[in-house]
C-alpha positions in Angstrom: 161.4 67.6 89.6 158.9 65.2 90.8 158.8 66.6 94.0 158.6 69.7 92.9 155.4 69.3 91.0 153.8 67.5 93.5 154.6 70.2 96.1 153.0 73.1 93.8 150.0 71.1 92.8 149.5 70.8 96.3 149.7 74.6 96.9 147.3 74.8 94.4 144.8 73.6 95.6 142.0 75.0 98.0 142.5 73.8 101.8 142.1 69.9 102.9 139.0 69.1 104.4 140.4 69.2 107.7 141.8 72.6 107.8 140.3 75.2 108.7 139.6 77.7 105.4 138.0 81.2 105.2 135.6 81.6 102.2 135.4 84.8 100.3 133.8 86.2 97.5 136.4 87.7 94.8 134.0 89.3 92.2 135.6 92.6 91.5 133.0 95.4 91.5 132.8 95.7 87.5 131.9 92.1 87.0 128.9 90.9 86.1 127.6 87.3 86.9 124.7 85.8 85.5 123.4 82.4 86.5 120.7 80.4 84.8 117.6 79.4 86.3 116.4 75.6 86.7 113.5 74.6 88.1 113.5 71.3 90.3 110.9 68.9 91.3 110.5 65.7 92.6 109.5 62.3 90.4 107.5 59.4 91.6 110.7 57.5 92.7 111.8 60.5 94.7 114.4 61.8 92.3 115.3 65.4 91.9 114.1 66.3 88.3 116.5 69.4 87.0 114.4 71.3 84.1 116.2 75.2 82.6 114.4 77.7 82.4 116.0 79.7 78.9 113.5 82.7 79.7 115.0 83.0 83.2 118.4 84.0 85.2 119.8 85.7 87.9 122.7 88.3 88.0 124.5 89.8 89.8 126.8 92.7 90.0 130.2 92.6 92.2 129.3 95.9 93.5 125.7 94.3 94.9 128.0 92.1 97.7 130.7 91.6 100.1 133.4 89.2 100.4 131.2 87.5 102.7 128.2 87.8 100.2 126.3 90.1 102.6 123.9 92.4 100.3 120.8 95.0 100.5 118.0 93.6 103.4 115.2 92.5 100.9 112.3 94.3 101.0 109.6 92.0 99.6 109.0 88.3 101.2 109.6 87.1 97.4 113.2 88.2 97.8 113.9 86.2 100.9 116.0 83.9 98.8 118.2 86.3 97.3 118.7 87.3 100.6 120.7 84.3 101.5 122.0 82.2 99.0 124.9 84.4 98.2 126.0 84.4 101.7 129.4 82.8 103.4 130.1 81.6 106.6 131.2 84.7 108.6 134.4 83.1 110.2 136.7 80.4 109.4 135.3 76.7 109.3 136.5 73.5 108.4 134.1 70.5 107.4 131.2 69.5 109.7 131.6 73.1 111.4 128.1 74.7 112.3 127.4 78.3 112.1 124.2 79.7 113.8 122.1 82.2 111.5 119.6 84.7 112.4 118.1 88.0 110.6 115.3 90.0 111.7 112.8 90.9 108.9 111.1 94.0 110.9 110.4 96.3 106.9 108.8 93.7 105.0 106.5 95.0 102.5 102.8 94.0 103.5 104.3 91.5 106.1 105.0 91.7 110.1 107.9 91.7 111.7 109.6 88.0 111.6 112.6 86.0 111.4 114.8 83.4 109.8 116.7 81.6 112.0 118.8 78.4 111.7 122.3 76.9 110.5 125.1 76.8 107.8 127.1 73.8 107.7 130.3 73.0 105.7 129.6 69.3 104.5 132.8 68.9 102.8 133.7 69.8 98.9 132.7 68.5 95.8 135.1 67.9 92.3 132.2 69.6 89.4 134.5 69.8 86.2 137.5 69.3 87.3 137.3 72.2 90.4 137.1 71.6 93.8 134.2 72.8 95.5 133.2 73.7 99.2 129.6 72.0 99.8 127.5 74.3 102.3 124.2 73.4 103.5 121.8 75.9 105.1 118.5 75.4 107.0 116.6 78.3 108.1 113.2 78.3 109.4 110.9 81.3 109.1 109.1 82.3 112.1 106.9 85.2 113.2 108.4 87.8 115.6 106.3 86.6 119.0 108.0 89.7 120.6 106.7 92.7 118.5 104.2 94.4 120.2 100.7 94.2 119.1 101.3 98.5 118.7 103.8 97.6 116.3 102.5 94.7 114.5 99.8 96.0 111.3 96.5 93.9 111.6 95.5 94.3 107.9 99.4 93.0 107.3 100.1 88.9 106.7 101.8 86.9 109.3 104.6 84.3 108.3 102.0 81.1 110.1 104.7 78.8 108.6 107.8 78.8 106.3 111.3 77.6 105.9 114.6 77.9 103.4 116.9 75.3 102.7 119.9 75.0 100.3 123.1 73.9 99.3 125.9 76.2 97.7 129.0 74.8 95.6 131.3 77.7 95.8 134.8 78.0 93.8 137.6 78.7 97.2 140.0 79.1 94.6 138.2 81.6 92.1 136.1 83.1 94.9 132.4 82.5 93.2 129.4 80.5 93.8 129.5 77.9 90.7 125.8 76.3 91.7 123.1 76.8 94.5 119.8 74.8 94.9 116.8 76.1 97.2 113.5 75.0 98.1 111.6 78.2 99.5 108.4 77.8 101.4 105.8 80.4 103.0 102.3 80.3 104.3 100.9 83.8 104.6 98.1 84.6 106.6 95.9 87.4 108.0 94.9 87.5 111.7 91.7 86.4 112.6 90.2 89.8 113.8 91.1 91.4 110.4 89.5 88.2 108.6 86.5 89.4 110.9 86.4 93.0 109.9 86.8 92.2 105.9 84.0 89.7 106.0 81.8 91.7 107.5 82.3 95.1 105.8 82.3 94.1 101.8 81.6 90.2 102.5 84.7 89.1 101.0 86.7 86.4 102.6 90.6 86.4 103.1 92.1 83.3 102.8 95.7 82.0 103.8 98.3 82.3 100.7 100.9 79.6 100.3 103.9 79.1 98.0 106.9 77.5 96.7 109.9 78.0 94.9 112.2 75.0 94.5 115.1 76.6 92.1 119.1 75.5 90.7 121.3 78.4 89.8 124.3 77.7 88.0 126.7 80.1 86.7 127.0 80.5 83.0 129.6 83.3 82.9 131.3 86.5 84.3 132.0 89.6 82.2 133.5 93.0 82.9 130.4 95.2 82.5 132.8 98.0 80.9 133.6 95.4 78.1 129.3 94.6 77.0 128.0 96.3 74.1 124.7 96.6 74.0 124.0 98.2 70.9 122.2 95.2 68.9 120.6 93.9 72.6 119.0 97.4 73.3 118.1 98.0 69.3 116.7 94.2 69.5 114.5 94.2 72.9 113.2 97.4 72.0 112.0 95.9 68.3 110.6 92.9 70.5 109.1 95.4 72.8 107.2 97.1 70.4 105.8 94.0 68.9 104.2 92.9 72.1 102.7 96.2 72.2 101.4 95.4 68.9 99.7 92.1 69.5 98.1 94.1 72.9 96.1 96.4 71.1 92.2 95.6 71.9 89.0 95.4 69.7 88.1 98.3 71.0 91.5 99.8 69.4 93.1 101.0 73.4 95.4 99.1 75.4 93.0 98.5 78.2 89.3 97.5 79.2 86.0 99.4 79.2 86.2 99.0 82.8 90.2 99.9 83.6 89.8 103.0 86.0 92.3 104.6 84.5 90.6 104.8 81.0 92.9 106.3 78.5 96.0 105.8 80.7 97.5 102.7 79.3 96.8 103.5 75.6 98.2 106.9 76.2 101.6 105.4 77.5 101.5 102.4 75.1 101.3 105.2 72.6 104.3 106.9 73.9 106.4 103.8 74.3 105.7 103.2 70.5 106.5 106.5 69.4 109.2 107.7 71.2 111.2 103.8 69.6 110.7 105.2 66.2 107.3 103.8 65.0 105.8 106.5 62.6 102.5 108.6 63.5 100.7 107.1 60.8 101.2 103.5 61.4 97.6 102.5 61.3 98.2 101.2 64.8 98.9 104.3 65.9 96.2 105.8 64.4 93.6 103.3 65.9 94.7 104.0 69.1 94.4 108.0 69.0 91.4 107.5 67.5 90.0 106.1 70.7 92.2 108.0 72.9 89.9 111.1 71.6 86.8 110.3 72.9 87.6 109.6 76.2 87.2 112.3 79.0 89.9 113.7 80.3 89.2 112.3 84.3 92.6 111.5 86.3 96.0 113.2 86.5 98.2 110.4 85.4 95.8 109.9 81.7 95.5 113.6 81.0 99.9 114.0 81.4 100.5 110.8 79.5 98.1 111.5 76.8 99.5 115.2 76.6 103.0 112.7 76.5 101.7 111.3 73.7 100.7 114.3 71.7 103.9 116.1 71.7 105.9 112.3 70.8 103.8 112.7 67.3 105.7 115.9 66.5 109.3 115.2 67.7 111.4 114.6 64.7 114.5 112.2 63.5 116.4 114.9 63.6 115.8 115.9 67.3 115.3 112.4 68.2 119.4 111.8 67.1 120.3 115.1 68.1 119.6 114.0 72.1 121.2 110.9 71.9 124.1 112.6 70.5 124.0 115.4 73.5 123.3 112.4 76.1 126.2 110.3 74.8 128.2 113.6 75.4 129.2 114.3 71.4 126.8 117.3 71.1 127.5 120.3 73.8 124.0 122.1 72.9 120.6 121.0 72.0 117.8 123.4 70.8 114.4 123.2 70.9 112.8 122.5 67.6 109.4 123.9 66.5 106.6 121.1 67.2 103.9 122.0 64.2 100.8 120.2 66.0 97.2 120.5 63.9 94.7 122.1 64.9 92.8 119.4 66.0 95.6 118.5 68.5 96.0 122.1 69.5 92.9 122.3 70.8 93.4 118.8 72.4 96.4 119.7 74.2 95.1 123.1 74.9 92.2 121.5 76.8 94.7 118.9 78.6 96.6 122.1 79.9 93.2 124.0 81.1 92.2 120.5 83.3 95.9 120.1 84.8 95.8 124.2 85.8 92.3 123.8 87.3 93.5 120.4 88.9 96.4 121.9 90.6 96.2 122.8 94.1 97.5 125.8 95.2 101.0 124.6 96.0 101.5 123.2 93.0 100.5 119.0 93.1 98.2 117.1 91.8 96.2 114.1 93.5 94.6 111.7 91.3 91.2 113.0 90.7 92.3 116.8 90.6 89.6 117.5 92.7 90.0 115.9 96.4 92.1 117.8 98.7 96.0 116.8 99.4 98.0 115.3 96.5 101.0 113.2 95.7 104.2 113.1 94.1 103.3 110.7 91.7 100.2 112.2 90.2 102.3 115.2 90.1 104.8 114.6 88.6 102.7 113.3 85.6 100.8 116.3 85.6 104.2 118.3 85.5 105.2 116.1 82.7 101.9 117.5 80.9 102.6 120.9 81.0 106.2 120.3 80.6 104.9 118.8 77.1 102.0 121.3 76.2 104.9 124.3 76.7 107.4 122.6 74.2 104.1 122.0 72.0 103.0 126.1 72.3 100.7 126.5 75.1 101.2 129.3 77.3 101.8 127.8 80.9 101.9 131.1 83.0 105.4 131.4 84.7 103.6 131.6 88.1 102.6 128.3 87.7 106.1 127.0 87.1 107.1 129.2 90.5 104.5 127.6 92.7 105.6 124.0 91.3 109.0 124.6 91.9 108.1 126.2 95.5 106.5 123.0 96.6 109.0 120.4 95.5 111.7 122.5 97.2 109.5 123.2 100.3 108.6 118.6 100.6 112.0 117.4 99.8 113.7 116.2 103.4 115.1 119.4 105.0 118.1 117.8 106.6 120.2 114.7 105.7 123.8 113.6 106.1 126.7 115.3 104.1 128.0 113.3 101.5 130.3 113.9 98.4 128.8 113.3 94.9 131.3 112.8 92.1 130.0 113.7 89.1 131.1 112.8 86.2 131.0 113.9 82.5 129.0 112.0 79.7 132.6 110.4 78.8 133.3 109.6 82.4 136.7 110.3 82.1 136.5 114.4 83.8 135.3 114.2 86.8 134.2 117.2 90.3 133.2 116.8 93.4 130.4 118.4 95.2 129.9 118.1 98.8 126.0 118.2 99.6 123.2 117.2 101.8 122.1 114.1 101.2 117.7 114.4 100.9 115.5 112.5 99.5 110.9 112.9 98.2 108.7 110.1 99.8 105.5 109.6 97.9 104.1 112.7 100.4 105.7 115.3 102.1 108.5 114.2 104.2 109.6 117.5 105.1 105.9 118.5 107.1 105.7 116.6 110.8 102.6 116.8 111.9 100.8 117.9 108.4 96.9 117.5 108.5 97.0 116.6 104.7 100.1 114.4 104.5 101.0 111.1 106.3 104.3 112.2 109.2 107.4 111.5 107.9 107.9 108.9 110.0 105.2 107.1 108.3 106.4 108.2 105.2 110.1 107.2 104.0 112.3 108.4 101.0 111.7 106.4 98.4 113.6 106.1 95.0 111.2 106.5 92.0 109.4 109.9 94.4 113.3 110.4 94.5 113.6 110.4 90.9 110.1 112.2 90.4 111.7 115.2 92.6 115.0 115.5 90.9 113.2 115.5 87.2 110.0 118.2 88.8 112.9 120.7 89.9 115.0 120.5 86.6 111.4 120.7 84.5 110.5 123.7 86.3 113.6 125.5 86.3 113.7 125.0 83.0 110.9 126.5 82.3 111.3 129.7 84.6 115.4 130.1 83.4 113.7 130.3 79.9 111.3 133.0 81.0 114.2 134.8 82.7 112.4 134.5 86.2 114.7 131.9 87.7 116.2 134.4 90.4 120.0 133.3 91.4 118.6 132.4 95.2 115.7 129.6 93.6 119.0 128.7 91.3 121.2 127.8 94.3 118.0 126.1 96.0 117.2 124.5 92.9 120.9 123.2 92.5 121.3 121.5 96.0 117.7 119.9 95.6 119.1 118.1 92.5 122.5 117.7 93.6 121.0 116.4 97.2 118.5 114.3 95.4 121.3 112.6 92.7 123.2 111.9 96.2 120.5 110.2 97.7 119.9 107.8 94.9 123.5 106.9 95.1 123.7 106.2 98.7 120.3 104.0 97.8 121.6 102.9 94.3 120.1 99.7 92.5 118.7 99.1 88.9 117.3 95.8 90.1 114.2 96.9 92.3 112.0 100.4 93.7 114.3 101.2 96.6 111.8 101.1 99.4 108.3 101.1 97.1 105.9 98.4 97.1 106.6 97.0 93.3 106.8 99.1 90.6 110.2 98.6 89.3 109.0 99.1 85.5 107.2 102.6 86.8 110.9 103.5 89.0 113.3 102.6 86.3 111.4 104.7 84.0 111.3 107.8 86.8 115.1 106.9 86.9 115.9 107.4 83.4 114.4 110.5 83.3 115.8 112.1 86.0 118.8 111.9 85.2 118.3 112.7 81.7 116.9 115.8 82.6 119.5 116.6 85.2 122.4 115.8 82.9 124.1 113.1 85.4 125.1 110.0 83.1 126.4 108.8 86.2 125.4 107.8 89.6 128.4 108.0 91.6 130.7 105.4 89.0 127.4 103.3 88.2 126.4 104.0 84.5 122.8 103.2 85.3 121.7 103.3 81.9 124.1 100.2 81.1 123.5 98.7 84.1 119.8 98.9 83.8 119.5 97.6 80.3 122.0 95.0 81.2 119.2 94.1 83.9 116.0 94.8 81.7 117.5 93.2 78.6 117.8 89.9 81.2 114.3 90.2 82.2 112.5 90.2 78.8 110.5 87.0 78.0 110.5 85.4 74.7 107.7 87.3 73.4 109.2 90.5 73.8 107.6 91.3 77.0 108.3 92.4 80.7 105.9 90.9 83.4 103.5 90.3 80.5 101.9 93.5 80.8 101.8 96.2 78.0 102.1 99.0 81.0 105.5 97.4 82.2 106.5 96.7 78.7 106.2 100.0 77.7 107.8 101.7 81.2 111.2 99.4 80.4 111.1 99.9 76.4 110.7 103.7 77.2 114.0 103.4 79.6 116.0 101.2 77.1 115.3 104.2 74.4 116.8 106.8 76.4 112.9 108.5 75.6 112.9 111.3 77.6 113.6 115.0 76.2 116.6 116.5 77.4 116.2 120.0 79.0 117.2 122.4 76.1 120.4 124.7 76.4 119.1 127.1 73.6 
């Protein structure tokens, strides 16, 4: 009996340290894993102070890895980190083995070409409450790329002058999870000396080196089947905490932003939105305030004149509707219809005037740029100014179906022409029914990716797909479709086209999927989770491929609020992810 006990304990337990053992992750795709965040110093006797961080974690979905904890290339030098630490030695090892390391980083955003290079060690396991952990140890230096080219290095870029990552992993053999990593993340950032040069002399300004460093514990606090979170109270409850951030925002001056914010009327306009569209009443005296001041200014850029029009239209939108598009977004109403928006006179004429700048602003093949007056345009600005006269139509104004042609000609005409062929499952609002389309997979870059060559818009090749211009395409050809199937001037050829932009577009979003960060943009993510939310609102898909990205995404927004109801203490990105946690855009109506 004895023996027999001895002999399964020992089959138990993860291989002796001098075997040879091949570490794997085991997360299953549906699991979610969230770690809490420490921060870690040094005292004056040299020992390592461990402080949580409540505000702050890190998760992580079993879809995002491999069993070798290989994930997305991370596009921002802040994200070198999370490049790494989930990562496994690629072979077998066996403590004291050495693996070599080595990753180019040849896309960084706003950073030449360089590269981490150096060396995972297994140092033998660990016993942390009662399991028996491999110890890992990893030392990577950061180096510039010496071989790039000065043709293909950007002088107005930063160069990595110095940096380095080092950290140890406690990963679970047995369960097949990381239980506890600690890093110490260092950079020094600097500009050439030529470009230091050039700045001083044109505007006088002087461009100094930046340094940083993160020294960070994660330790896991739980795993859960995302299928089995309900986030009823946690949406209902960030959203309330949302709101009252936006509340204590509110200036003097009764806006959202300064005298001197060059986009004057933008902020207050979208704060606006954000509040109405989570239920807080037109006449709250905050609300009030702020349209009060949102009157007298001059309707100037693109993005303020859409989001104030927004904001108009949210003051009519009823309960009634309001529940009625949850209920046909959930899947539990098959039709919605357009109720009557009763506007006063006094924001008539507003939103009459709104629709007279964006039609003048417009250039001929239907864009906006952010003035409205210099020549070229981009998908940004116009989708905002589609989202304008998307709102003064539902509100009444005549928007000539001409316009909503030329609009849907150009985002047909800049969407990539050509792209791999890939099958999108889509799946109905219960997820259970289920077709499958086979289409090309194209993207929208910020320009025209489809125009080589263009005298107005950057090559393609300078240009990539991106996901919120992605989003900003899908949601621009549903809006005008819309409008021109309403008007019975939607012929069946523009329906097809219209169709496989959408379809191409929802299958490029998949093949790029994350809720975490704007694939291939610059920052953003509040502005991109927003533009993902309503594109696929407005094109009906309540799934990406089998991500439920509205979960998802409030499972990773919800995680990101601070304590005082904020996200990146800003009342712009606060109201972008309280706008995606409400589900706030219209749905295209069916009658």
């Amino acid at each position: 009996m004895l023996r027999r006990l001895l002999v399964a304990l020992a089959l138990s337990l993860p291989a002796l340290a001098d075997d040879a053992v091949d570490l794997q992750w085991k997360a299953r795709t549906q699991d979610l894993l969230e770690y809490g965040i420490s921060s870690v110093s040094t005292d004056a006797t040299g020992k390592l102070q461990v402080v949580a961080q409540p505000d702050r974690k890190f998760q992580l979905f079993g879809y995002e890895i491999d069993a070798k904890g290989t994930c997305a290339a991370a596009t921002q030098y802040t994200q070198i980190a999370s490049d790494w630490l989930l990562l496994l030695p690629a072979s077998k090892v066996r403590t004291g083995s050495v693996v070599k390391l080595a990753r180019p980083y040849d896309k960084m955003s706003g950073v030449n070409p360089f590269s981490a290079v150096g060396t995972m060690t297994l140092q033998g396991y660990e016993e942390i409450d009662s399991a028996h952990l491999a110890v890992l140890v990893t030392k990577l230096e950061l180096v510039a790329d010496k071989h790039v080219q000065k043709a293909q290095a950007t002088q107005s870029f930063q160069t990595v002058s110095q940096g380095s990552l080092e950290f140890t992993q406690w990963f679970d053999p047995e369960r097949g999870l990381l239980v506890r990593v600690q890093y110490d993340l260092q950079m020094r950032l600097a500009y050439s000396d030529e470009y230091k040069k050039e700045v001083k002399k044109s505007n006088n300004s002087e461009l100094k080196d930046y340094e940083f460093r993160t020294h960070e514990q994660w330790d896991l606090k739980g795993v859960q089947d995302v299928a089995t979170i309900d986030l009823g109270l946690p949406v209902k409850d960030a959203i309330d905490k949302g709101v009252a951030f936006l509340r204590t925002k509110q200036g003097a001056n009764d806006g959202w932003e300064a005298a001197t914010d060059p986009y004057l009327g933008g902020p207050t306009a979208l704060v606006l939105l954000a509040m109405l569209k989570s239920g807080v009443s037109p006449k709250d005296p905050a609300v009030e305030k702020g349209f009060a001041w949102l009157r007298k200014q001059t309707f100037k850029k693109t993005y303020c004149v859409g989001l104030t029009m927004m904001a108009i239209e949210a003051k009519y939108i009823s309960p009634e509707e309001v529940r009625d598009s949850e209920a046909f977004m959930d899947g539990k109403k098959s039709e919605l219809k357009l109720q009557r928006r009763d506007l006063t006179k006094e924001d008539t004429a507003w939103m009459l005037e709104g629709a007279n700048w964006l039609a003048k602003a417009m250039t001929t093949d239907g864009a906006w740029s952010y003035e409205g007056t210099a020549a070229g345009y981009d998908h940004s600005n116009s989708q905002y100014g589609l989202l304008g006269l998307l709102s003064a139509a539902r509100c009444g104004i005549m928007v000539p179906t001409k316009t909503w042609q030329t609009i849907l000609d150009h985002w047909l005409a800049t969407q990539e022409q050509k792209g791999p062929l890939a099958k999108v499952r889509i799946l109905a609002a219960d997820g259970k029914e289920a077709h499958e389309a086979t289409v090309m997979v194209r993207g929208w870059g910020y320009n025209d990716v489809a125009a080589l060559g263009s005298t107005t818009v950057r090559p393609a090749a300078m240009e990539p797909c991106r996901g919120s211009m992605t989003c900003a395409g899908i949601a621009a050809v549903c809006m005008a479709r819309s409008q021109l199937s309403s008007a019975h001037a939607l012929t069946p050829e523009k329906a097809r086209a219209a169709e496989a932009a959408v379809l191409g577009g929802v299958a490029w979003m998949e093949a790029h999927y994350t809720v975490k960060e704007s694939v291939y943009g610059t920052g953003w993510y509040y502005y991109y989770m927003y533009g993902l939310e309503r594109a696929m609102v407005l094109a009906q898909h309540r799934f990406v491929g089998d991500h439920d990205w509205y979960k998802e995404g409030a499972i990773v927004l919800i995680g990101g609020q601070t304590a005082d109801g904020a996200w990146a203490a800003s009342a712009v990105e606060t109201s972008f992810a309280v706008l995606f946690l409400k589900r706030a855009t219209t749905p295209i109506y069916t009658k």
